[in-house]
MARKE-62733 format. One record per residue (C-alpha): residue number from 1; residue in one letter; chain; x, y, z. Coordinates in steps of 0.25 Angstrom, whole numbers. Example, Ala and Ser with C-alpha at 12.3 -4.5 7.8 and 13.67 -1.06 7.14 Angstrom:
@n=1&res=A&chain=A&east=49&north=-18&up=31 .
@n=2&res=S&chain=A&east=55&north=-4&up=29 .
***
This chain:
@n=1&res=X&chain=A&east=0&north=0&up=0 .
@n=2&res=X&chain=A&east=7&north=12&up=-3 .
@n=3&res=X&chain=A&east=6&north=23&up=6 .
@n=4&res=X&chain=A&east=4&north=38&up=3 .
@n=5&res=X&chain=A&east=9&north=51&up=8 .
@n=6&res=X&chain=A&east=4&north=63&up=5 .
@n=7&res=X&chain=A&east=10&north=77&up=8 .
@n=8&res=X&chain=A&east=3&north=90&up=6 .
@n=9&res=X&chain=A&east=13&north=100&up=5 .
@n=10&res=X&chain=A&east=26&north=99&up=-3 .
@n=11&res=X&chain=A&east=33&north=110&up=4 .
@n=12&res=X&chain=A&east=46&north=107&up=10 .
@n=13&res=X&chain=A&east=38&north=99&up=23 .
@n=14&res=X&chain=A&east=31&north=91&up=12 .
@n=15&res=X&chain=A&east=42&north=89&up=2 .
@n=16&res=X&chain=A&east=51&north=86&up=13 .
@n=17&res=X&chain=A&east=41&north=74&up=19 .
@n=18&res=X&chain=A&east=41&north=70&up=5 .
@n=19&res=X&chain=A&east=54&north=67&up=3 .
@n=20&res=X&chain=A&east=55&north=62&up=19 .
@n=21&res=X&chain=A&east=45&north=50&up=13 .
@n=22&res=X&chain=A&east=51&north=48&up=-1 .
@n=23&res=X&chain=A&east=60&north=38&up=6 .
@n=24&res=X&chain=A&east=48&north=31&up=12 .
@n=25&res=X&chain=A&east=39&north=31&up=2 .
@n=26&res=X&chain=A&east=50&north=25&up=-6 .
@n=27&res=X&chain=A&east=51&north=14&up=4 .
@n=28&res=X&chain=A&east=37&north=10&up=9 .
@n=29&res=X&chain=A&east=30&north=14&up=-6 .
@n=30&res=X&chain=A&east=23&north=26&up=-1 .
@n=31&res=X&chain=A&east=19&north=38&up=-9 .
@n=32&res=X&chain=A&east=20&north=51&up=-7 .
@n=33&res=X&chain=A&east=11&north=62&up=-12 .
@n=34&res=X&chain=A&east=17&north=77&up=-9 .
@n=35&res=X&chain=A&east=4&north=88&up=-12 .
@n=36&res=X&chain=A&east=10&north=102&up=-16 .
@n=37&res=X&chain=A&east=0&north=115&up=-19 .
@n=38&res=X&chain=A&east=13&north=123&up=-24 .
@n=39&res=X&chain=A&east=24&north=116&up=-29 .
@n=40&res=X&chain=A&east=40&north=120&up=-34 .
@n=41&res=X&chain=A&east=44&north=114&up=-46 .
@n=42&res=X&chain=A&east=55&north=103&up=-41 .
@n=43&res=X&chain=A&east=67&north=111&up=-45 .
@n=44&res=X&chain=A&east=61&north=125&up=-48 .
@n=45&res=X&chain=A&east=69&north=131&up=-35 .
@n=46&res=X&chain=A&east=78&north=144&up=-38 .
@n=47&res=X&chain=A&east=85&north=152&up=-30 .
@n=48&res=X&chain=A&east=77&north=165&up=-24 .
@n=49&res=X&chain=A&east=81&north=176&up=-15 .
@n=50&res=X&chain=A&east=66&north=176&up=-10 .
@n=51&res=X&chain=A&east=65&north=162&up=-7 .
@n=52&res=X&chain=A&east=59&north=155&up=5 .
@n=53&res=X&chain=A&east=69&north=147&up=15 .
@n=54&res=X&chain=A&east=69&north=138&up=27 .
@n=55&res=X&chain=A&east=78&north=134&up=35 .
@n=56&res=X&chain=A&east=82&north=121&up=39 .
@n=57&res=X&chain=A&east=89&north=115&up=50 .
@n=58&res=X&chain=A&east=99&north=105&up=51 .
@n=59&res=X&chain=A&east=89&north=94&up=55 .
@n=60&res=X&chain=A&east=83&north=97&up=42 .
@n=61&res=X&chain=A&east=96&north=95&up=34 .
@n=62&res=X&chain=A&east=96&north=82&up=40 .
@n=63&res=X&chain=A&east=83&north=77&up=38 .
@n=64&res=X&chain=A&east=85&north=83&up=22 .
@n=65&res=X&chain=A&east=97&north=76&up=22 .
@n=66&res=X&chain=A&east=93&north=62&up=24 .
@n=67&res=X&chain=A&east=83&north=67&up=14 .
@n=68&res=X&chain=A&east=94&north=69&up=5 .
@n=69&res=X&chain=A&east=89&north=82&up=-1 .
@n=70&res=X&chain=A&east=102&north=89&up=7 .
@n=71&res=X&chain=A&east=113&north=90&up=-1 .
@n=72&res=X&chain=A&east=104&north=97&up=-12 .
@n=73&res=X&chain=A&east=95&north=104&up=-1 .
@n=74&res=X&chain=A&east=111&north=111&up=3 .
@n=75&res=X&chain=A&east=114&north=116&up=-10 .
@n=76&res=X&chain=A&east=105&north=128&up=-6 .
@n=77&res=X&chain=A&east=103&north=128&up=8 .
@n=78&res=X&chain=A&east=112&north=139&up=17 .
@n=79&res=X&chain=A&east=118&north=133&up=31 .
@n=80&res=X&chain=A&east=116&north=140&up=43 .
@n=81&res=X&chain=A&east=128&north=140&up=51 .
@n=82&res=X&chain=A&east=123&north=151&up=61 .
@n=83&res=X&chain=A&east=112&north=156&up=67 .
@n=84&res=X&chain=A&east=114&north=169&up=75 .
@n=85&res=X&chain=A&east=104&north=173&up=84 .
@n=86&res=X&chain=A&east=100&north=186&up=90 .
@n=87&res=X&chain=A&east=90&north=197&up=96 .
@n=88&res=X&chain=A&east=90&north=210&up=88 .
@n=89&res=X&chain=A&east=93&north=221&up=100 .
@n=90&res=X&chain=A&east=100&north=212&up=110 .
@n=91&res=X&chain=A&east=111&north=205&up=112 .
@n=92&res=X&chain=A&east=106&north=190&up=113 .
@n=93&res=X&chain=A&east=111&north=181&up=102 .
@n=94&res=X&chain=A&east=114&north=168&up=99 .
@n=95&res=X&chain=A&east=124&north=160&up=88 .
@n=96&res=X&chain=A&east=122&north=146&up=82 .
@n=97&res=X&chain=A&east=133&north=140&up=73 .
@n=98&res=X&chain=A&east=133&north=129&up=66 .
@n=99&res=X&chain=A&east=147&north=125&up=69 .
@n=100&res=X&chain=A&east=144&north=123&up=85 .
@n=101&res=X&chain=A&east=132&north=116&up=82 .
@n=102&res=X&chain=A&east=141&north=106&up=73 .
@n=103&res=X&chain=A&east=132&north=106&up=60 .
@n=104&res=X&chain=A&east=136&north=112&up=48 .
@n=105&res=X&chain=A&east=123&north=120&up=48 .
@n=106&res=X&chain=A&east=114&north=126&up=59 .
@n=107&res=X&chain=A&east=103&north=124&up=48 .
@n=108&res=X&chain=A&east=100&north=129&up=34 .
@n=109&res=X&chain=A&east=91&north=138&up=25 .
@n=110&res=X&chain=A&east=85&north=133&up=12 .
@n=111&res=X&chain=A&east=75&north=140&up=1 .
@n=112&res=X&chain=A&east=64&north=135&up=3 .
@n=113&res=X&chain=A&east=59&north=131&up=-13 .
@n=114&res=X&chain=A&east=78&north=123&up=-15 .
@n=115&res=X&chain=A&east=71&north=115&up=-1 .
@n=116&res=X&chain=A&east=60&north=112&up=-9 .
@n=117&res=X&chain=A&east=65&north=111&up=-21 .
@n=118&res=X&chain=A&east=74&north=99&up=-15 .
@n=119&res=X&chain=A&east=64&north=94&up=-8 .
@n=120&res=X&chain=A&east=56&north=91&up=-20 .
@n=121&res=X&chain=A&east=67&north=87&up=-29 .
@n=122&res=X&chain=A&east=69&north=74&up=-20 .
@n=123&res=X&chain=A&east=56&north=69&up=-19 .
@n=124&res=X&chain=A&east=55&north=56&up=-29 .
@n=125&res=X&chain=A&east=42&north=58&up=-37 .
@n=126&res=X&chain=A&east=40&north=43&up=-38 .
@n=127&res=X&chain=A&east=38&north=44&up=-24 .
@n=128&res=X&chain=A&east=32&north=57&up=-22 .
@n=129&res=X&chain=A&east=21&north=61&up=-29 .
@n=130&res=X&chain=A&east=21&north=77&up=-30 .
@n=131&res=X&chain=A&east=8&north=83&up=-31 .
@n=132&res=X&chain=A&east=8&north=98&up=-33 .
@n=133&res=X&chain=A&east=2&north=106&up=-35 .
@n=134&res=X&chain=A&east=-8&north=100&up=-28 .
@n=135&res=X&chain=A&east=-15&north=101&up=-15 .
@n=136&res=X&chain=A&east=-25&north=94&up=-5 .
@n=137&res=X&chain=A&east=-40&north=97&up=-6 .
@n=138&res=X&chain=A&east=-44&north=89&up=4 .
@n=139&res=X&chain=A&east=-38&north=78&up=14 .
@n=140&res=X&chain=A&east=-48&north=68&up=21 .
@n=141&res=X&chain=A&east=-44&north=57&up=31 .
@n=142&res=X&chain=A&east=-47&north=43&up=26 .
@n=143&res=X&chain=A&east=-42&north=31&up=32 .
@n=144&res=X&chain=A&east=-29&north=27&up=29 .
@n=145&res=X&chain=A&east=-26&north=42&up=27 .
@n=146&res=X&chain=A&east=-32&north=54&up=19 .
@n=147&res=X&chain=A&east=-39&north=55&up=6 .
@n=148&res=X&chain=A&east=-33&north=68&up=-1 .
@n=149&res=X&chain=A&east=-39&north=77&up=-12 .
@n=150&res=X&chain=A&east=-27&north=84&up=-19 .
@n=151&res=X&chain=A&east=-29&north=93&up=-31 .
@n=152&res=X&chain=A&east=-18&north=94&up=-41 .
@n=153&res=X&chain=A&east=-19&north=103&up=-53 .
@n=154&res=X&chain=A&east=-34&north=101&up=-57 .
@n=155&res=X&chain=A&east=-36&north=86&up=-51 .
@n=156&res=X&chain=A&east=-42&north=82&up=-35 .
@n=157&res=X&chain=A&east=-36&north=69&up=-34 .
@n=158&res=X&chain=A&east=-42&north=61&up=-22 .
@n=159&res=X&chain=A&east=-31&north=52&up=-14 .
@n=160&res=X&chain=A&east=-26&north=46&up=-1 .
@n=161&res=X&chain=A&east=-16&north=47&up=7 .
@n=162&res=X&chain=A&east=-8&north=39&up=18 .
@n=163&res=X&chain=A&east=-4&north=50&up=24 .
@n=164&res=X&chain=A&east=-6&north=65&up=22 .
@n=165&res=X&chain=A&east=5&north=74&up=27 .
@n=166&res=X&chain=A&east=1&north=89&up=26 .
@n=167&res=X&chain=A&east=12&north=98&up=25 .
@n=168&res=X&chain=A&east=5&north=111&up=18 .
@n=169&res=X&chain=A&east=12&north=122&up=26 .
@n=170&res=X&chain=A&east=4&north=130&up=36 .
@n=171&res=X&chain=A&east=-8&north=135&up=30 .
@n=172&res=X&chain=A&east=-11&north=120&up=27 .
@n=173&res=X&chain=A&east=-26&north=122&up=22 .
@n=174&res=X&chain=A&east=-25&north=103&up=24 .
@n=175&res=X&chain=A&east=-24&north=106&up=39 .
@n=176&res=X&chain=A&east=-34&north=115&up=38 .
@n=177&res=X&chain=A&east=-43&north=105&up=31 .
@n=178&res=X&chain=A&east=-39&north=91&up=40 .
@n=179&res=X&chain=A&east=-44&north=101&up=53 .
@n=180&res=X&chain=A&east=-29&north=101&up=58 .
@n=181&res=X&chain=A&east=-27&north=115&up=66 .
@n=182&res=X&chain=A&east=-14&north=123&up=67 .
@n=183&res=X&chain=A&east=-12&north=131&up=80 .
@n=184&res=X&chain=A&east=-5&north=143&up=77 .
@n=185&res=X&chain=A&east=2&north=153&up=85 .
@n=186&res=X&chain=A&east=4&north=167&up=78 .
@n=187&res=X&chain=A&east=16&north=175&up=80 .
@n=188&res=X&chain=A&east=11&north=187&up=75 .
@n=189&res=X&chain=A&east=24&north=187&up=66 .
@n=190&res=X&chain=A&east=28&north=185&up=53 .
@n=191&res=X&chain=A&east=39&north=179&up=45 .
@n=192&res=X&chain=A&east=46&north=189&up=36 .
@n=193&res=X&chain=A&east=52&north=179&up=25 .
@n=194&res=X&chain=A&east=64&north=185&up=16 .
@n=195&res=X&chain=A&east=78&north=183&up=11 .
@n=196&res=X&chain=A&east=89&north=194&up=11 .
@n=197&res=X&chain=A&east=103&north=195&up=7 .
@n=198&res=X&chain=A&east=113&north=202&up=17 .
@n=199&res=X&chain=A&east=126&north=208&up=16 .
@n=200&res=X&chain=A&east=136&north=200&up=25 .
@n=201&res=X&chain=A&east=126&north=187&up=22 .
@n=202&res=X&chain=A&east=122&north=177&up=30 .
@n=203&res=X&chain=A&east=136&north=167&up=33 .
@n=204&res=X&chain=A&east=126&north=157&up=35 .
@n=205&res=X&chain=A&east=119&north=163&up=48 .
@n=206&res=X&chain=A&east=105&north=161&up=51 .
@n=207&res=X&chain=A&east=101&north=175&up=61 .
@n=208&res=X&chain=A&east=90&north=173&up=69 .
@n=209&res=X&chain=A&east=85&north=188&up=75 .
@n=210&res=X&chain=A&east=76&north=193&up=84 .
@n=211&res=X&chain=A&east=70&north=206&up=83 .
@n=212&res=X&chain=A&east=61&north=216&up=88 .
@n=213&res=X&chain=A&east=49&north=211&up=78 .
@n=214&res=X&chain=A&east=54&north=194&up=79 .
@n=215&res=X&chain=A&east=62&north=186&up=73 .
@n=216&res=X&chain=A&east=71&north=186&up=60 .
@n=217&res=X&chain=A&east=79&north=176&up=56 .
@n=218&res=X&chain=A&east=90&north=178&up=43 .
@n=219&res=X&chain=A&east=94&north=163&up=37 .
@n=220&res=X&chain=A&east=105&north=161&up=27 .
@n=221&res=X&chain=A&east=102&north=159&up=13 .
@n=222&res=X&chain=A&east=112&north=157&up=1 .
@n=223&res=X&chain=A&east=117&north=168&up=-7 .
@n=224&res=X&chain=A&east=119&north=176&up=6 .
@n=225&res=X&chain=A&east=105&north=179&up=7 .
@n=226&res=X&chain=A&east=97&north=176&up=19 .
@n=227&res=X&chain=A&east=83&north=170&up=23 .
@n=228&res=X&chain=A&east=74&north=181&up=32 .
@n=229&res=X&chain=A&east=64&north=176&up=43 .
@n=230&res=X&chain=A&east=60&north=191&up=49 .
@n=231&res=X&chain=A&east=49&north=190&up=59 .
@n=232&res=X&chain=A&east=39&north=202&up=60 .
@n=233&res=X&chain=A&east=27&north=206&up=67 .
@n=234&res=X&chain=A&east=17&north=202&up=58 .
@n=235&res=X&chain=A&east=11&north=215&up=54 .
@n=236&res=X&chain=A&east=25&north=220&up=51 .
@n=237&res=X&chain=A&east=30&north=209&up=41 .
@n=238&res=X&chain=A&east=23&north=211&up=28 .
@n=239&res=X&chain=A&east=25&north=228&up=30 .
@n=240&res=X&chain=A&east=42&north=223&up=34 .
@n=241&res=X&chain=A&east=39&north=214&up=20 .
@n=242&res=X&chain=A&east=35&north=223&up=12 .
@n=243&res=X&chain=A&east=47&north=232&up=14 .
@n=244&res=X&chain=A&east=56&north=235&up=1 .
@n=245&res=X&chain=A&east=68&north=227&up=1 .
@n=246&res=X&chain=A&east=75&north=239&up=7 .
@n=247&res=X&chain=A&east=66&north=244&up=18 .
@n=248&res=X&chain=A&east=63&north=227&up=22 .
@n=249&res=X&chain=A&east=78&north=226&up=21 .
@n=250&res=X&chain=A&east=82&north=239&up=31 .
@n=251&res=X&chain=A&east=70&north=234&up=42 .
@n=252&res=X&chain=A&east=78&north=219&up=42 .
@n=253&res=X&chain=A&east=91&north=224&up=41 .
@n=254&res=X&chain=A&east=88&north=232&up=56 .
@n=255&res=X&chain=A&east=81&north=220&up=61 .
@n=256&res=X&chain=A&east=93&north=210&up=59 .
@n=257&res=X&chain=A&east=105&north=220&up=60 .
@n=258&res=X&chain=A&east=118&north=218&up=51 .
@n=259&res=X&chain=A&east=122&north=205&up=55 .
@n=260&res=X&chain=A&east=121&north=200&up=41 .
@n=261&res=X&chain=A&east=125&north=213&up=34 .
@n=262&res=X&chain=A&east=117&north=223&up=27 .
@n=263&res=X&chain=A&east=104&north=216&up=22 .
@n=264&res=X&chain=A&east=104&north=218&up=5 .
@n=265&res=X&chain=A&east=93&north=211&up=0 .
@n=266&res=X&chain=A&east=79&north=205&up=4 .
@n=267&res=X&chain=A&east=69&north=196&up=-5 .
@n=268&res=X&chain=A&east=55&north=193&up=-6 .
@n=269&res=X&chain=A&east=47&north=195&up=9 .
@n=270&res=X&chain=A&east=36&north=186&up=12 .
@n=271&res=X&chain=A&east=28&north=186&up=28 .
@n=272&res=X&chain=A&east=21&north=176&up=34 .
@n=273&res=X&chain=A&east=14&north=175&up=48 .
@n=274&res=X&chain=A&east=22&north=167&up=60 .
@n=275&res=X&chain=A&east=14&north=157&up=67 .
@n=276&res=X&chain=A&east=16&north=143&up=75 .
@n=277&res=X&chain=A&east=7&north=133&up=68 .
@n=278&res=X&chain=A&east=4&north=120&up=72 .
@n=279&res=X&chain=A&east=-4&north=110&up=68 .
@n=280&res=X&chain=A&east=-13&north=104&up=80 .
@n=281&res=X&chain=A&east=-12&north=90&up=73 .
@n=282&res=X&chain=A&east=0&north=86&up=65 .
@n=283&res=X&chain=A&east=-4&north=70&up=62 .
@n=284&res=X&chain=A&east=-18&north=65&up=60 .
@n=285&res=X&chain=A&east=-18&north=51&up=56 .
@n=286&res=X&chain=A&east=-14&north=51&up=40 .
@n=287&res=X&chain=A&east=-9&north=65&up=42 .
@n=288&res=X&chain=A&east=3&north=74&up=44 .
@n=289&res=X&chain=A&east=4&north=90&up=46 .
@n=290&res=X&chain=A&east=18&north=93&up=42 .
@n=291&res=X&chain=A&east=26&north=107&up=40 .
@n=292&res=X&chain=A&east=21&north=121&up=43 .
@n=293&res=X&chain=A&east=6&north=113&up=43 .
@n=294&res=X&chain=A&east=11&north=107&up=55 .
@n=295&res=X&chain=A&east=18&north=118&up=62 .
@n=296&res=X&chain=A&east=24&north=130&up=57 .
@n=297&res=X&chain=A&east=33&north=137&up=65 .
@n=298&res=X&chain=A&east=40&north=154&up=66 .
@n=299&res=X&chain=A&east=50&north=152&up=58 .
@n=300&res=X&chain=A&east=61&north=159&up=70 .
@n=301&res=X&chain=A&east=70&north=146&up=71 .
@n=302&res=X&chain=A&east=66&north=139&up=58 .
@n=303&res=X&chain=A&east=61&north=128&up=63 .
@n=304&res=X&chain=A&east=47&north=125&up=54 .
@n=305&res=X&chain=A&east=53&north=118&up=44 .
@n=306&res=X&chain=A&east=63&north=110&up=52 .
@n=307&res=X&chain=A&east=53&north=106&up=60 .
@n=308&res=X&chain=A&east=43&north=102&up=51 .
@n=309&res=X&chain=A&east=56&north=94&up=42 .
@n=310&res=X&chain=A&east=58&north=86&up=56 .
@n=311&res=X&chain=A&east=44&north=84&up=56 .
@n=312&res=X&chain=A&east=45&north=77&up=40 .
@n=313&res=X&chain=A&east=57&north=69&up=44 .
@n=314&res=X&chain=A&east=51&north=62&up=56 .
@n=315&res=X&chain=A&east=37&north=60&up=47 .
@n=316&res=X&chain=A&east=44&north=53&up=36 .
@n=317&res=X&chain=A&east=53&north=44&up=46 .
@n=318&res=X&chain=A&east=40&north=42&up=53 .
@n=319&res=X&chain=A&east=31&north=38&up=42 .
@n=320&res=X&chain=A&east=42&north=29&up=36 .
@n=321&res=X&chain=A&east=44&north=20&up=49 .
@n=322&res=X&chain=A&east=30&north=20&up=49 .
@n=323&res=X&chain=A&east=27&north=16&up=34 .
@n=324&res=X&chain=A&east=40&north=5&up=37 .
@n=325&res=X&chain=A&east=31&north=0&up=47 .
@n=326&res=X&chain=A&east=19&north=-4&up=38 .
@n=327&res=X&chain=A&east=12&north=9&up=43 .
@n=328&res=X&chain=A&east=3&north=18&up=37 .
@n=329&res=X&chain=A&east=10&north=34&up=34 .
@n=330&res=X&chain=A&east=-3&north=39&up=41 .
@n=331&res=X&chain=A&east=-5&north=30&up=53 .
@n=332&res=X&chain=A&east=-8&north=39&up=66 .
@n=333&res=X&chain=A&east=2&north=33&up=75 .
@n=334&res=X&chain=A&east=12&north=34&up=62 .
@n=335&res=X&chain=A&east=10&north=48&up=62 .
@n=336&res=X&chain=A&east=10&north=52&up=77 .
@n=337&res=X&chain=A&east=23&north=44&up=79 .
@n=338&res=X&chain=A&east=27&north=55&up=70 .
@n=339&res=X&chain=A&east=22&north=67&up=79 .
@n=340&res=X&chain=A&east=26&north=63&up=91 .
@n=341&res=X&chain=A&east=41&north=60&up=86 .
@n=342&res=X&chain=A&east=40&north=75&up=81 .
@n=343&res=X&chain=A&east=31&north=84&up=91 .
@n=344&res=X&chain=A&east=44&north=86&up=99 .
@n=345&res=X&chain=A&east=51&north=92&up=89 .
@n=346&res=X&chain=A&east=39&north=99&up=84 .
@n=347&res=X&chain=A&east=37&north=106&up=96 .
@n=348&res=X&chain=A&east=52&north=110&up=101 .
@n=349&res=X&chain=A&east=54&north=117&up=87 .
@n=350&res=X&chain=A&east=41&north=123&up=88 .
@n=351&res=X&chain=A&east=42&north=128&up=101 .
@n=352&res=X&chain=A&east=57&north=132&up=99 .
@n=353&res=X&chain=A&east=52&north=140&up=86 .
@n=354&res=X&chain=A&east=39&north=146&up=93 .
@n=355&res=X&chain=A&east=47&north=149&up=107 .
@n=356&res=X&chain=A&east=58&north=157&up=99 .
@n=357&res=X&chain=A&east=49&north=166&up=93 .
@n=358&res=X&chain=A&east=41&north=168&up=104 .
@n=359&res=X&chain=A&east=53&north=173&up=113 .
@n=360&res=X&chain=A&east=61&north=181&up=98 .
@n=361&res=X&chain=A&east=48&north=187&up=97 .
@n=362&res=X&chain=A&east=47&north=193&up=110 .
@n=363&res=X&chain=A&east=52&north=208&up=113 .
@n=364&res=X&chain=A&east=51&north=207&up=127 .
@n=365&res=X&chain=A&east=62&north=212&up=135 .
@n=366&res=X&chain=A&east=61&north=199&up=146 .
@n=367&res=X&chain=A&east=61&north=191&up=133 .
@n=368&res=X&chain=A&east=71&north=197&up=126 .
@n=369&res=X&chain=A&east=79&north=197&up=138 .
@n=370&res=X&chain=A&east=77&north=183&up=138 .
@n=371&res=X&chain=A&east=81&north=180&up=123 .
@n=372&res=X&chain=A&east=93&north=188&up=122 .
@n=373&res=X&chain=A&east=97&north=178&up=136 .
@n=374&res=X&chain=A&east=94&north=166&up=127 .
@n=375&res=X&chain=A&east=101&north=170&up=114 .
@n=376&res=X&chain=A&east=115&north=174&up=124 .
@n=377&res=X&chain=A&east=112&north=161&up=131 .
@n=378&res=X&chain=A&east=112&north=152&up=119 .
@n=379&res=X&chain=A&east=128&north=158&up=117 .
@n=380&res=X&chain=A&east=132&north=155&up=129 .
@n=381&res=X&chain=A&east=123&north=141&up=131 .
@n=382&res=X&chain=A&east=130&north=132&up=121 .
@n=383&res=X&chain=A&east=119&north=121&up=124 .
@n=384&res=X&chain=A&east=107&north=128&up=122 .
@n=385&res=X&chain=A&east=113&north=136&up=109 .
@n=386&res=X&chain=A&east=113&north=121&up=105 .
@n=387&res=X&chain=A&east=99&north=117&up=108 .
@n=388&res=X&chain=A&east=94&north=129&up=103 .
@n=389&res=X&chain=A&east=104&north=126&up=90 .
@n=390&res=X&chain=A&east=98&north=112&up=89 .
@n=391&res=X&chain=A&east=84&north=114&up=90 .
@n=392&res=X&chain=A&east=88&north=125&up=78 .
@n=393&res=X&chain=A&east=93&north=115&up=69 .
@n=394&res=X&chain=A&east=84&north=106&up=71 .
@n=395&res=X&chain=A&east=91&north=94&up=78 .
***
């Protein structure tokens, strides 16, 4: 009997669980059915000054590397080989460095559209069967697992599904549909996303800076430009967006300082709303919530991604032990065994992402008090710099 996954969402979390099963599904005769409203074309990616990046930790060069999607994956990543830390206005500031944490990389940042380009480069098309465009109309529970309506270009195809694995981002209108809630906590901040070039460049430092308005994080990218996460009050971003390149330029430059140089040059500006969002229900029998469906988190420490990469790997280890064992990819206890092995992780990189901005959020003077005592302790503290080290990489 062969056994069929579907995933809705072929974005990086979808792709990457995709390629995670390929192995499997070679192995056990499974299929596998990946559902995408707006695909790339496999080998369409150029290189752009405005696009999109993620950063990914040094437990995520892992997993991809027994992926084997690396060594290509590297050709247009830049390392991380620092992360300084710091308070704009006070003295507290902390250093991370590679070299004491004995890795090569404290972590990486990759453009988004070469990640996913790889990512679907590697899937085997006799294994994978690629749907896109094409989205879900309608999923209803059966038993055995769920009867799916997909519609690609003019034609509703009615199928089943072993086991459906909804990973569709955070406005995931599946969820809504299935009656899965999302608790969601605003910040009333939003993400300023951009990339700019700097004089002195970057030397492979990620800064991390808290100011007077929040957050705002510069990560190296190639070509001596560097990737911008500037946190705002929300009725101030789009206004802060919408500066010319040499007014937006003069208002980051006084928030950051000179540590990179004079900033020359800024890209396309886009915003969104900050908000914890997690999904009350993460496994159903026959169902799976992965990605920012299942938790999306502030971007301040970069963990979203990594996180929900963890979340793949131990899914796709999980279901394949389980498939071994003669069982089915939707079975309930299947599923939980997943959860459980995963909820401590889920819930230390949550709280440690959700906890950070909370207190780098906060202007009062007890707290800043308190922050700046922290940063200096980390110096001072060589084994709690490498717990909090750790945790940012992922391990």
């Amino acid at each position: 009997m062969t056994r069929v996954v579907t995933i809705v969402g072929g974005g990086m979390v979808g792709a990457s669980l995709a390629l995670a099963l390929q192995g499997v599904a070679r192995e056990l005769g499974w299929s596998i059915r990946l559902v995408e409203a707006h695909p790339p074309a496999p080998g369409s990616w150029q290189p752009s000054y405005d696009a999109r990046s993620t950063a990914l930790s040094q437990g995520s060069r892992k997993i991809y590397q027994r992926l084997g999607i690396w060594d290509q994956l590297q050709e247009r990543v830049e390392p991380i080989r620092e992360i300084h830390v710091s308070d704009r206005g006070h003295p507290g500031a902390a250093r991370i460095e590679a070299s004491a944490e004995r890795v090569p990389a404290l972590g990486y940042v990759v453009e988004n559209a070469w990640l996913g380009d790889v990512l679907l480069g590697a899937l085997d098309r006799d294994v994978i069967q690629w749907l896109a465009p094409a989205r879900v109309l309608k999923a209803h529970a059966e038993p055995g697992g769920y009867r799916l309506e997909v519609e690609a270009g003019n034609a509703v195809e009615d199928m089943h599904t072993d086991l459906l694995v909804v990973a569709d981002g955070g406005r995931s209108s599946l969820l809504d549909q299935l009656g899965i809630y999302r608790k969601v906590q605003p910040y009333a901040q939003a993400a300023l996303i951009a990339n700019v070039t700097t004089a002195a460049g970057h030397h492979a430092v990620a800064y991390e800076r808290f100011t007077p308005t929040g957050p705002l994080a510069l990560l190296p990218l190639s070509g001596s430009r560097s990737a911008l996460v500037w946190t705002l009050p929300e009725e101030q971003a789009a206004d802060v967006a919408n500066l010319s390149d040499d007014a937006f330029l003069d208002r980051l430059q006084k928030a950051f300082g000179f540590r990179m140089g004079t900033l020359t040059q800024v890209g396309e500006r886009t915003c969104y709303p900050l908000k914890l969002v997690e999904a009350e229900e993460q496994v159903r029998s026959a169902l799976v919530v992965l990605g920012n469906a299942a938790h999306s988190l502030h971007p301040i420490a970069g963990q979203g991604f990594n996180l929900s990469l963890r979340d793949v790997q131990a899914l796709a280890e999980t279901l394949g032990r389980a498939g071994r064992e003669g069982r089915a990819p939707g079975e309930m206890g299947v599923l939980q065994s997943y959860l459980d092995a995963q909820r401590g992780d889920q819930w230390l990189t949550t709280a440690f992402s959700d906890r950070l901005t909370r207190l780098f959020s906060n202007r009062q003077p007890i707290m800043t008090l308190g922050r700046n005592i922290g940063l200096l302790g980390l110096e001072v503290l060589p084994p709690a710099k490498r717990l909090f080290a750790r945790q940012a990489m992922g391990l």
